[in-house]
N, C-alpha and C positions, 0 to 999 in steps of 0.2 A: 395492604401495606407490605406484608409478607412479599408479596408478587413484587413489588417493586422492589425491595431490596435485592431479592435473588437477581432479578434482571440487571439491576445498578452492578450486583457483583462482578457477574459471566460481562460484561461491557469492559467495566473497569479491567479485569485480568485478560480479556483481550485484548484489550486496546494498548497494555501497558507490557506484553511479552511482546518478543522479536515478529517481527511479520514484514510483508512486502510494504506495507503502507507506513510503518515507522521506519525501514531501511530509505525510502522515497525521500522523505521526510529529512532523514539524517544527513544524507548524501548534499540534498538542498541547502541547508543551514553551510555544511562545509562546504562548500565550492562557491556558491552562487552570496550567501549571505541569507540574512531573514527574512530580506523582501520576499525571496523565492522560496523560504520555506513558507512563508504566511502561503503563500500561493499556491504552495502543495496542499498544504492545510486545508483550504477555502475548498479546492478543489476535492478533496477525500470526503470532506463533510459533505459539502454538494452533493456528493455522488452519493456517498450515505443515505441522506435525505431523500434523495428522489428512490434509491432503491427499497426505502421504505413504502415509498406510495407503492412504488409496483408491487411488493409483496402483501402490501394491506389489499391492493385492488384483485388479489388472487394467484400471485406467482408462486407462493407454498404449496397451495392446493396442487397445481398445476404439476408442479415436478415431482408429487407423491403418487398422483397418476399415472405421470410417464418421467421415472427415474432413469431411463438414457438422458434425459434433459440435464440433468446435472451433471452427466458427466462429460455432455458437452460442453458446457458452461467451465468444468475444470479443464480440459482438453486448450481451447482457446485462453484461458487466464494463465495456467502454469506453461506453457509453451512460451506465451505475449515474454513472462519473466527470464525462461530461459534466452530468449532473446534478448533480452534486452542486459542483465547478467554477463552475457557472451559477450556482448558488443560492449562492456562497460570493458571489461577486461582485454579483448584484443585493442583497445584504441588505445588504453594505458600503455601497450606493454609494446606500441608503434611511435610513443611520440619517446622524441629526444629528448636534451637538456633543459630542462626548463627553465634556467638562465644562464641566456651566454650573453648576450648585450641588451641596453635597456630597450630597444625594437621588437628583440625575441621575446623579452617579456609582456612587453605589451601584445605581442602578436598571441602568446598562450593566453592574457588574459581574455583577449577575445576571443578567443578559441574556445577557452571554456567556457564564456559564457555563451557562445553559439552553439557549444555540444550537448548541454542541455540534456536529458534522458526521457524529460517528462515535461508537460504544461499543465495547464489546468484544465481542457477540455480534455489531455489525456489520462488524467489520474480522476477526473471526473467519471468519464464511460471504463476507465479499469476495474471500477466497483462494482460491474455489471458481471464481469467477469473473474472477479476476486473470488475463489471458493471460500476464503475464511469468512467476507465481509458478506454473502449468501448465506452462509448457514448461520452467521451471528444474529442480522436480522430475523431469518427467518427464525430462529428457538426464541429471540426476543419475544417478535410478532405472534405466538403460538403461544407463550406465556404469559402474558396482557392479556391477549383477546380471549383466556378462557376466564379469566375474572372481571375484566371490564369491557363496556359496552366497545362497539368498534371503533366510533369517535375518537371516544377519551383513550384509549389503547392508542392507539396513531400519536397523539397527542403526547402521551407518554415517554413513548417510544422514540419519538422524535428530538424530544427533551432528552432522553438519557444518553442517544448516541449524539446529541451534536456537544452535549456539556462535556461527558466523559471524553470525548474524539480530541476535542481543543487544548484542554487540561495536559491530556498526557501525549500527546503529539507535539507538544508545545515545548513539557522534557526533552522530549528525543531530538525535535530543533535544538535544544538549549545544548543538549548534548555534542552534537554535530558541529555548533557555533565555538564550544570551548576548547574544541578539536585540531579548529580552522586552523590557525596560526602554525599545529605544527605539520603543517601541510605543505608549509612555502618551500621544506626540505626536501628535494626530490626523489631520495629513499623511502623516507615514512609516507610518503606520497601515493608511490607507487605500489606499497606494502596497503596501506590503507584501502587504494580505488579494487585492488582486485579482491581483498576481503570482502567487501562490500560487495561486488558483483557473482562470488561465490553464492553469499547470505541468501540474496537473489533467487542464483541460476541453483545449486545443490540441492535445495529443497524441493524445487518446484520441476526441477528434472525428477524427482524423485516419485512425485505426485504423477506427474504427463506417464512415467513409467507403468506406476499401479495402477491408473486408470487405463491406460493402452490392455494390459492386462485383462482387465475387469473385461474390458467390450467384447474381446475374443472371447471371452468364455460364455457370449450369450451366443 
């Protein structure tokens, strides 16, 4: 029971600080609505889920043995964010008025909803790649399986990241969605998409950096 709780903890205060997979999340609710957040949602948990089978079926082991592996796994994830952080921010800061006739505004709503950042098989295979969403699993997976069988561990495990994932990914929609509104302003607009694509790209430039690092020094 112990084990559980600690695990529900380390879940819950991941899930619920700032990270790539609640800024996703956030970004969805404001722009697109909540269909497209559920859809981020579905997709994080997804990817969650199956990145559990992979680490149940032996991907902890694997990269204790060969620790370049994971810092491949960070190379490809925080780079994916820099990218994609960059490109949130130079499209914002290309596009014009966002209403000057009622054509142009129809023409940005479609626009925005064509520019899209993410889908659901992309937030789905980002998990794979996610270093926070790697090592959450895997400290889960490692603290289950040293008190319960492998089974019931999986099982566990699976129950805590999709409960905890929905809960509080479901805030950060809720957040995003209460947001919306004051977004039709083209200022707070424009002030808002590049914070967000900072959140993104600073962090994870920061990581791509210390890991560049690390490799030269083997």
């Amino acid at each position: 029971m112990e084990s559980i709780l600690a695990v529900l903890s380390i879940a819950t205060f991941a899930t619920l600080t700032p990270g790539p997979n609640n800024f996703i999340v956030m970004q969805a609710a404001s722009k697109q609505g909540s269909t497209s957040a559920l859809t981020m949602i579905a997709g994080i948990i997804s990817g969650n889920i199956a990145l559990s089978f992979v680490v149940w079926l032996g991907l902890s082991a694997t990269i204790e043995s060969l620790p370049w592996l994971l810092n491949i796994v960070t190379l490809v994830g925080s780079g994916y964010l820099v990218y994609v952080g960059g490109k949130m921010i130079v499209e914002e800061l290309k596009e014009k008025s966002l209403y000057q006739t009622n054509n142009d505004a129809k023409k940005e709503e479609n626009k925005t909803r064509n520019s899209m950042h993410f889908s659901f098989n992309g937030v789905f295979l980002f998990q794979f790649v996610n270093p926070k969403a790697l090592l959450l699993v895997s400290t889960l997976s490692a603290e289950l399986g040293r008190v319960y069988l492998p089974q019931l561990a999986l099982a566990i495990l699976l129950t805590i990241i999709s409960s905890v994932s929905f809960v509080f990914l479901c805030i950060w929609a809720w957040l995003g969605h209460a947001f919306s509104h004051h977004l039709k302003q083209r200022n707070i607009r424009l002030v808002f998409n590049i914070i967000m694509g900072l959140l993104l790209m600073l962090p994870a430039a920061f990581l791509l950096f210390k890991t560049l690092i690390l490799l030269k020094t083997f």
